[in-house]
C-alpha positions as CSV (number, residue, x, y, z in Angstrom):
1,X,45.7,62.3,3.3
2,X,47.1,65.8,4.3
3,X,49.1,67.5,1.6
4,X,51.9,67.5,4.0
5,X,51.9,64.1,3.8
6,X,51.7,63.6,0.6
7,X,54.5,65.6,-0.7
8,X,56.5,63.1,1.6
9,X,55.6,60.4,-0.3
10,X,56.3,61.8,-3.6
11,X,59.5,62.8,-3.1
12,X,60.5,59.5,-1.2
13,X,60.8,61.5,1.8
14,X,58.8,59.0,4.0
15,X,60.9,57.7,6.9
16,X,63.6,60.6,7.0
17,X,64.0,62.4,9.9
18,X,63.9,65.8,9.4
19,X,64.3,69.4,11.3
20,X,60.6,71.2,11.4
21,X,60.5,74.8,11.1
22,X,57.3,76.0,12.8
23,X,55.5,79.1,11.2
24,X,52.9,81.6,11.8
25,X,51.6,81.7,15.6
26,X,52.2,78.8,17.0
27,X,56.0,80.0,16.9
28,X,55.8,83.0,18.7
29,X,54.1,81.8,21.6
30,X,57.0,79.4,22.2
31,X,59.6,82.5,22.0
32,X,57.3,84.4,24.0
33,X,57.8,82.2,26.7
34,X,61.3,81.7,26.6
35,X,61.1,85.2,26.9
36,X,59.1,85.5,30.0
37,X,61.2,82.7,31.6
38,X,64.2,84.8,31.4
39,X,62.9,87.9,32.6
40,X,61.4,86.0,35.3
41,X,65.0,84.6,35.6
42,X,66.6,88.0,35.7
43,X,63.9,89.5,38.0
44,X,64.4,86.8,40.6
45,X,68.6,87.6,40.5
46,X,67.6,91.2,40.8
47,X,65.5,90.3,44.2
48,X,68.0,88.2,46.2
49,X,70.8,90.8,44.8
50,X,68.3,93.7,46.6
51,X,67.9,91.4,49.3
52,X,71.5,90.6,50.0
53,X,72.6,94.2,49.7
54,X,69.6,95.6,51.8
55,X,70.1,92.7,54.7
56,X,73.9,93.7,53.9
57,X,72.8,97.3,54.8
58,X,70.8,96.1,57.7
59,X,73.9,94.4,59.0
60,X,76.3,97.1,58.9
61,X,73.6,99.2,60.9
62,X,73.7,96.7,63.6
63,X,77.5,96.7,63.5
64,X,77.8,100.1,63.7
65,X,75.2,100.5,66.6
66,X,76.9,97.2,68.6
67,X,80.3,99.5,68.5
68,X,78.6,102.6,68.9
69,X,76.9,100.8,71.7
70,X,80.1,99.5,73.4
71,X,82.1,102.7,72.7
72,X,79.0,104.6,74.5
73,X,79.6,102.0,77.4
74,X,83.2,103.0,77.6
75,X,82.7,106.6,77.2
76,X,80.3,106.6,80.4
77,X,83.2,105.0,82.4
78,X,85.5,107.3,81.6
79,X,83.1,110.2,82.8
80,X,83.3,108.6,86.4
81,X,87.2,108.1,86.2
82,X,86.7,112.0,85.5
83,X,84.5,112.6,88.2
84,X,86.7,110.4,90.4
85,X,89.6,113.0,89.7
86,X,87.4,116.3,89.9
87,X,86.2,115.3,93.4
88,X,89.6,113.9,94.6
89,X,91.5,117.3,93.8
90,X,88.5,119.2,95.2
91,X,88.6,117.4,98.6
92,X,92.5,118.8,98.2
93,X,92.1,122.2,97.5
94,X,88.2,123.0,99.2
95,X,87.5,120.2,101.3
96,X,84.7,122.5,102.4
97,X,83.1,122.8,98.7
98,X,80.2,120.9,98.1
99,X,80.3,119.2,95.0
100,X,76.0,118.4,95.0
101,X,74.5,119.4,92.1
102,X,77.9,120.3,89.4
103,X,77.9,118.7,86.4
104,X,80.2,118.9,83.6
105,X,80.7,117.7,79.9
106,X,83.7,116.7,77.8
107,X,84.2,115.2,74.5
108,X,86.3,112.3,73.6
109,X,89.1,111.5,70.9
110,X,87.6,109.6,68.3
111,X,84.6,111.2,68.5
112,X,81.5,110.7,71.2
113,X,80.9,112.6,74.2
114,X,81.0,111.8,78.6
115,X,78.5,113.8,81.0
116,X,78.8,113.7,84.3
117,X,76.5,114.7,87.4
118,X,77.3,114.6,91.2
119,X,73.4,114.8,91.9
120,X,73.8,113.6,95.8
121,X,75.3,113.5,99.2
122,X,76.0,109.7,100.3
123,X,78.0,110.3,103.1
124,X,75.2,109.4,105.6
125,X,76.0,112.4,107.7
126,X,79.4,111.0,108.3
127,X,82.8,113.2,108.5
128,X,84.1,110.7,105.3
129,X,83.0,112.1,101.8
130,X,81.0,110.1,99.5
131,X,78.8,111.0,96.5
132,X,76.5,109.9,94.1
133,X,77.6,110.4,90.5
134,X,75.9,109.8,87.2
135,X,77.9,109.6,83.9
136,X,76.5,109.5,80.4
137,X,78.2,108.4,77.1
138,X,77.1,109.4,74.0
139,X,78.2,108.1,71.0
140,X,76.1,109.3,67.5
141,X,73.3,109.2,69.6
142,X,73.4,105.6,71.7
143,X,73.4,106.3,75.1
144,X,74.8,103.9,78.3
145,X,74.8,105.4,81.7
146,X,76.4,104.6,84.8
147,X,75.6,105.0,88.3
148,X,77.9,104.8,91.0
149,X,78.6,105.8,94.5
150,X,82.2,107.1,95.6
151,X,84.2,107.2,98.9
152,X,87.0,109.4,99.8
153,X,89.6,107.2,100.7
154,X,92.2,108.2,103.5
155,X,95.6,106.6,104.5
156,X,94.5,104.1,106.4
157,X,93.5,102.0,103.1
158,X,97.4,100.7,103.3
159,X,99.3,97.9,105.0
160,X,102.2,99.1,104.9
161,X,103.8,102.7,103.7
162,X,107.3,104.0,103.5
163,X,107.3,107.3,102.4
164,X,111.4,107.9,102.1
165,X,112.7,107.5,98.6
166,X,116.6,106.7,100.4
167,X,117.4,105.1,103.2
168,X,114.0,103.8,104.5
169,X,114.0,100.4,106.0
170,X,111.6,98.4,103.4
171,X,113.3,94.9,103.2
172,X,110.5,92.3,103.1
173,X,111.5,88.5,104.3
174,X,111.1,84.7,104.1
175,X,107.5,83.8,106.2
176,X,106.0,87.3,106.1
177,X,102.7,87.7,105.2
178,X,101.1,91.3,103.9
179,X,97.7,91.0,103.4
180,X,96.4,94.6,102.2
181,X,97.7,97.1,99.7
182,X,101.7,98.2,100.2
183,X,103.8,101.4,98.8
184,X,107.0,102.2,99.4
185,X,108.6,105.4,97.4
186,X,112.3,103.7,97.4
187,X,113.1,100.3,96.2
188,X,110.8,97.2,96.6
189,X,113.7,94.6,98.4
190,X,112.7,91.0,98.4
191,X,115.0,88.7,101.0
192,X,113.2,85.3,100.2
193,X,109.6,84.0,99.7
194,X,107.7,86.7,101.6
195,X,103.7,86.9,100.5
196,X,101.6,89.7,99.4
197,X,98.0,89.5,99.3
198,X,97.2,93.2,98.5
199,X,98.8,95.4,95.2
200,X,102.1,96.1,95.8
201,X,103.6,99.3,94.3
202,X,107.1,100.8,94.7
203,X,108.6,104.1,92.9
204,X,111.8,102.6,92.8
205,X,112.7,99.3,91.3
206,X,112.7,95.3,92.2
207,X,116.0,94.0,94.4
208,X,115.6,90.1,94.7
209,X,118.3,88.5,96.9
210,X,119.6,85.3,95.3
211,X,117.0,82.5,95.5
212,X,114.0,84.9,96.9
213,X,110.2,83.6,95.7
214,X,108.8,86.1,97.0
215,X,104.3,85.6,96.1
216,X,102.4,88.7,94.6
217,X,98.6,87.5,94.3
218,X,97.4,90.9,93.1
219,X,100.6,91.6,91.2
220,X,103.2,94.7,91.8
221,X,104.1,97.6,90.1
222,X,107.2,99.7,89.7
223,X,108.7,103.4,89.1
224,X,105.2,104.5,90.0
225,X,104.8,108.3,90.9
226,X,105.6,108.8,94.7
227,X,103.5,109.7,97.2
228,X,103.2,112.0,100.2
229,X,102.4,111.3,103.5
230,X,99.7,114.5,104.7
231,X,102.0,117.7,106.0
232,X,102.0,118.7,109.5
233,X,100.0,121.6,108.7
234,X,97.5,119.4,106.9
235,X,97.2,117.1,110.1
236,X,96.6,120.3,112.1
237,X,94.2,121.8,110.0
238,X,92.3,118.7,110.0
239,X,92.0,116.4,112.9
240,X,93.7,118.8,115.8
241,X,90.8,121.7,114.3
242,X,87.8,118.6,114.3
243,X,89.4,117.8,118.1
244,X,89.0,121.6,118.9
245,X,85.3,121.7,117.5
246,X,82.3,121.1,119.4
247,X,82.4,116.6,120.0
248,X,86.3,117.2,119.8
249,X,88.5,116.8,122.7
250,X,92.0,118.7,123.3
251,X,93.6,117.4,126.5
252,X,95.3,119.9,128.0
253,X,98.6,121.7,127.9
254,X,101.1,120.7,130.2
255,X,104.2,122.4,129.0
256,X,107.6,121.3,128.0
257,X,108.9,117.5,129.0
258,X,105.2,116.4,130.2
259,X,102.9,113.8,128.5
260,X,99.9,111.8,128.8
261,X,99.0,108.2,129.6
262,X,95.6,106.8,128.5
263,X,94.1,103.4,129.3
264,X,91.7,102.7,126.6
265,X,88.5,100.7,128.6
266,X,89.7,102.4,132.1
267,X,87.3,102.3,134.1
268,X,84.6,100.7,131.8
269,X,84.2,99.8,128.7
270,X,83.4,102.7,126.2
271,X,85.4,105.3,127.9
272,X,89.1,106.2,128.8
273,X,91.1,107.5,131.2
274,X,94.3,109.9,130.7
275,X,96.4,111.1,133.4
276,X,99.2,114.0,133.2
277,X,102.5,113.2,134.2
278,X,105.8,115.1,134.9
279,X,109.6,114.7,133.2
280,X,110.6,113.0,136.5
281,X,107.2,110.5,136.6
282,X,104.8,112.7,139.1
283,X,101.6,113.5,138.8
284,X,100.6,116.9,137.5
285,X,97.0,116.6,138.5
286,X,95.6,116.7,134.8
287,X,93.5,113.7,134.2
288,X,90.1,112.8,133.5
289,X,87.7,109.9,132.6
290,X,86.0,110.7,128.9
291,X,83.0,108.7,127.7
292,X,84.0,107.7,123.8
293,X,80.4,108.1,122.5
294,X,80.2,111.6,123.5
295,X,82.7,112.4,121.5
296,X,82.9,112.8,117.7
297,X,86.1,110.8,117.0
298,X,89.2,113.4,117.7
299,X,91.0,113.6,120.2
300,X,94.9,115.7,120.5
301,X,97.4,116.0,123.1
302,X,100.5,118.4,122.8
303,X,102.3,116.7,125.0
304,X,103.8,112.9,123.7
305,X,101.1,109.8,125.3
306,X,101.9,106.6,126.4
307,X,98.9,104.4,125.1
308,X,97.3,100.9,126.1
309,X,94.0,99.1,126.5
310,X,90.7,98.1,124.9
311,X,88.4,100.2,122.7
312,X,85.0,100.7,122.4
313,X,84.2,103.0,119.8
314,X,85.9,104.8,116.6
315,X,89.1,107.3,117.9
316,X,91.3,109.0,116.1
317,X,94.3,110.6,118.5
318,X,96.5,113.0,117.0
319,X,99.7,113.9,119.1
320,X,101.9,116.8,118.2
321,X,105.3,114.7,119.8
322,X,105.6,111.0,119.7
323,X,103.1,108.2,120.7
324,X,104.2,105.3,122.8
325,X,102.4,101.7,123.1
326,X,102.9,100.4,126.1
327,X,101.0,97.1,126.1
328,X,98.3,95.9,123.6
329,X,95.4,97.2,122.4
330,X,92.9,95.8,121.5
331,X,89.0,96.2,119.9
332,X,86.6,95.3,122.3
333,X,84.7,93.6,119.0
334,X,87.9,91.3,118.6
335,X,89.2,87.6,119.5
336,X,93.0,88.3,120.5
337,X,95.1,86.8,118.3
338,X,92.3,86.8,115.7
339,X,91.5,90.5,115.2
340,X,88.1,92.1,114.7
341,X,84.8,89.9,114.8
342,X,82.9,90.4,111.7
343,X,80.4,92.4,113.8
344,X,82.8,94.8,115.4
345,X,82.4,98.6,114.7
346,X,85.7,99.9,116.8
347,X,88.2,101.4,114.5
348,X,91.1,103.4,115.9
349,X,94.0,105.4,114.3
350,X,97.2,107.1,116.1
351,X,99.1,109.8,114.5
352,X,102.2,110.7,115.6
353,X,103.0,114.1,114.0
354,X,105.5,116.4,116.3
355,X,108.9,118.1,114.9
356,X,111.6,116.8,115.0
357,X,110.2,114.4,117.0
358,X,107.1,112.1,115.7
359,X,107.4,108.8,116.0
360,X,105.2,105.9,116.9
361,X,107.5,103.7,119.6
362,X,106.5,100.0,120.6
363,X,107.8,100.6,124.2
364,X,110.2,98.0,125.9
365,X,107.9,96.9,129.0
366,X,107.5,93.8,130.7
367,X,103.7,93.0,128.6
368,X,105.9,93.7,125.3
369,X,108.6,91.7,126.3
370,X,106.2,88.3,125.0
371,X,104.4,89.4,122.0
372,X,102.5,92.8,121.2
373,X,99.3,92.8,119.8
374,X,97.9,96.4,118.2
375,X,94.5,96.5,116.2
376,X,94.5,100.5,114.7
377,X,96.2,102.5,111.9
378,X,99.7,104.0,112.8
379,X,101.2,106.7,110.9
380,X,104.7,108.2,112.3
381,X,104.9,111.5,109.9
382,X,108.4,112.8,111.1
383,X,109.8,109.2,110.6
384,X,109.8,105.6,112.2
385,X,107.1,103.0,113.9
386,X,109.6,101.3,115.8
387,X,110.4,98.7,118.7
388,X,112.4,100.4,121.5
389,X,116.2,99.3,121.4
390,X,115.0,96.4,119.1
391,X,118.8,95.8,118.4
392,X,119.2,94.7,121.7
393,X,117.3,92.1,124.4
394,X,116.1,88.9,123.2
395,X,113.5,88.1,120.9
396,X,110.5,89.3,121.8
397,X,107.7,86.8,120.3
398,X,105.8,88.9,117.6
399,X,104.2,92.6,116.4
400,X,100.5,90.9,115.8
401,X,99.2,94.2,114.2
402,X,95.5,94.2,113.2
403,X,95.6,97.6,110.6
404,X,98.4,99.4,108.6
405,X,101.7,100.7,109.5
406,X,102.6,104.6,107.4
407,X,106.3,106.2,108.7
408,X,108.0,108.6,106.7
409,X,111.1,106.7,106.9
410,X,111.1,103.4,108.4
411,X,109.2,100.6,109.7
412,X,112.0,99.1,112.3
413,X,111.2,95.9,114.7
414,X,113.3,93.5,114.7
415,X,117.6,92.8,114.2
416,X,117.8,90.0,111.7
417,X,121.2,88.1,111.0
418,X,120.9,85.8,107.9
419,X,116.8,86.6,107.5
420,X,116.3,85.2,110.9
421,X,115.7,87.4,113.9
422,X,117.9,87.5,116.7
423,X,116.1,91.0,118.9
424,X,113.1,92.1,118.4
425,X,109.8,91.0,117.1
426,X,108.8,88.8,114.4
427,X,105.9,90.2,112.0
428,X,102.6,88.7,112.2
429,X,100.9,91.3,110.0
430,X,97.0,91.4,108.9
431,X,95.1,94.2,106.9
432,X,91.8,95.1,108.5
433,X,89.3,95.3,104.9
434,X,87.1,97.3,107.2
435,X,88.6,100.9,106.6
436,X,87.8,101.4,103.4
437,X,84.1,101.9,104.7
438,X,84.8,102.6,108.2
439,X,88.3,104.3,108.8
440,X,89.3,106.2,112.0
441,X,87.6,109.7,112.2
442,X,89.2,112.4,110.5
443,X,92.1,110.3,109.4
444,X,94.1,112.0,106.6
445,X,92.7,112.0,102.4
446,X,94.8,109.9,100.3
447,X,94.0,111.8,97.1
448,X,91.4,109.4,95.3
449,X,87.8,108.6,95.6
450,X,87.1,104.5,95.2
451,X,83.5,103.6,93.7
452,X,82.2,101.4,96.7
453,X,78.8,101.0,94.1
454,X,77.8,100.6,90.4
455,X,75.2,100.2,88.2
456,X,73.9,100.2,85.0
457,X,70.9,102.7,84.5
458,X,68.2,100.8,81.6
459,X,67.4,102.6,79.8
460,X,69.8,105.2,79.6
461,X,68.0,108.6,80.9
462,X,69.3,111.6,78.6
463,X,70.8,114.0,80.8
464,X,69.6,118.1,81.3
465,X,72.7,119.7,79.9
């Protein structure tokens, strides 16, 4: 028997539980492993703690590059809304300048930085403007860039535009329909449930006749800046100088109380015929027959013309009086009543700008006396695109108007009495989409470029600064 045993015995101990107090070796290997368990314990807290902050770290890096990414993005648009803007007061003040090859930088609040690059010609060789701009953002080092191409867009990108801030006729009714974009620089007046497919902009405010619904698909906007029909001089200096140039054609001078009429298609298609004419109706013995292709889009008269036909080709005809529309005309690449065929490539645009006198007049002849069909941009600088005596005679059937309409001070067709007309024409209105690509030569610059293509470049190619 072990001593340890028998010491229980003697003292009666046998049976009792009891603690044991371990001694000597055996003991410190059993702390030594508690030991090492709670290092290990510790060590493994210490781990995930380094690996939640450092994937915490890792996180926030990704954060901050996903906004630095997005604000880069952002920042590369900008540049091209700053680009749009350089070239569009360029075209203004040196339409001659050739942008190809500037390039500029700018930095932006909050901290990043745009630049931008006109780095080509995309005008095809056509008299419209277009570019090819490249704009970098740059934001602690991330880089997006954009690509995009830009058009000069000219007047004839409206429906309907009413320069006069007082006065001008801009009353829109029950059953009308405007399909492209509109501005007026008075007071946007609603008489009933008219509809408006394009943007709608006025730099007055809203009148609503009682119980008027009128339909704005692409919305409207109010007390926006005004804007000004081109000058005179600018008319001059542009289309009446490209008519004088080499493709160009001036008819010519008559003197005082004379005028023009031209039969668009007369005697074949593709060309036109103009004839002068005396005060008292005679023959002058000025006229011709002028092949449309040979020309390069411009065409100006002195003298006031009295205009009707069909047209083959792109025209552009400037008139320092008034121009009068005697009958229709029409695209030779349309369906009457349904405007351009989606293949057609005729565009034309009249421009009445004489002093005092330059309107655009929808003559009272027997062929207008039962509708009036027009496919073309009119623009009446001095002030109004109206139906003769339209206050008078009975109704005429409608204005079908293929284009846009631009006075200075009204657009005036038609006598109504309670929203109904009772003389005149009715409106049967549609915007032609095509002159935002293809408007008629040398037609005035509205004062904005519009990005007709965009891309991402990937990856982002760092620019030469």
């Amino acid at each position: 028997m072990s001593t340890y045993w028998g010491l229980v015995k003697a003292r009666g101990l046998e049976g009792t539980r009891r603690r044991v107090v371990c001694v000597g070796p055996y003991a410190l290997s059993v702390r030594g492993s508690a030991l090492v368990g709670v290092m290990g314990i510790i060590t493994a807290v210490l781990l995930v703690g380094i690996a939640i902050f450092i994937l915490g770290h890792a996180e926030g890096d990704v954060v901050e590059y996903a906004v630095d990414d997005s604000r880069a993005f952002y920042i590369a648009e900008g540049g091209l809304e700053r680009a749009r803007g350089y070239l569009a007061a360029l075209e203004i003040d040196d339409p001659d300048e050739d942008p190809v090859g500037t390039s500029f930088s700018g930095q932006v609040p909050g901290g990043g930085s745009y630049h931008v690059a006109v780095v080509a010609d995309a005008s095809g060789g056509s008299w419209l403007d277009a570019y090819e701009v490249i704009a970098t953002g740059d934001k602690d080092g991330v880089l997006r860039q954009v690509k995009a191409t830009v058009i000069a867009e000219t007047f004839a990108m409206y429906s309907w535009f009413i320069e006069s801030g007082g006065g001008g006729y801009s009353w829109f009714r029950s059953g009308e329909r405007f399909e492209g974009p509109i501005h007026v620089n008075g007071d946007l007046r609603i008489d009933g449930d008219p509809w408006f497919g394009g943007h709608v902009r006025a730099a007055g405010g809203l009148t609503l006749k009682e119980g008027s619904n009128p339909t704005f698909v692409r919305g409207y906007e109010l007390h926006v800046d005004p804007i000004s029909l081109p000058t005179r001089a600018h008319v001059f200096a542009t289309l009446k100088a490209a008519a004088q140039s080499a493709g160009g054609l001036v008819l010519p001078a008559m003197g005082n109380k004379t005028y023009y009429e031209i039969a668009l298609g007369d005697p074949s298609v593709g060309a036109f015929s103009y004839q002068g004419f005396n005060e008292d109706g005679s023959t002058n013995g000025l006229g011709g027959v002028v092949d449309i292709s040979s020309l390069n889009g411009a065409v100006w008269s002195d003298e006031d013309i009295y205009i009707s036909g069909v047209l083959d080709g792109q025209l552009t005809i400037g008139v320092d009086g008034t121009i009068h529309i005697t009958d229709d005309i029409l695209y030779a690449g349309s369906t009457p009543g349904n405007g351009p065929d989606p293949d057609c490539d005729d565009i034309l645009g009249l421009i009445a700008a004489g002093h005092p006198k330059g309107d655009v007049i929808i003559d009272y002849t027997t062929p207008n006396e039962n509708d009036c069909e027009v496919h073309g941009v009119m623009m009446a600088l001095q002030k109004t695109i109206e139906a003769e005596d339209y206050q008078h005679h009975p109704v005429r059937g409608d204005f079908i108007m293929y284009g846009g309409m631009l006075a200075e001070y009204a657009i005036q067709l038609a006598q109504y009495s309670e929203g109904v007309v009772v003389s005149g024409y009715g409106r049967d209105y549609h915007f032609d989409p095509r002159v935002a690509s293809l408007p008629p030569p040398f037609f005035p610059f509205a004062g904005s470029f519009s990005v007709v293509t965009w891309e991402e470049v990937v990856p982002a190619v760092p620019p030469e600064v």
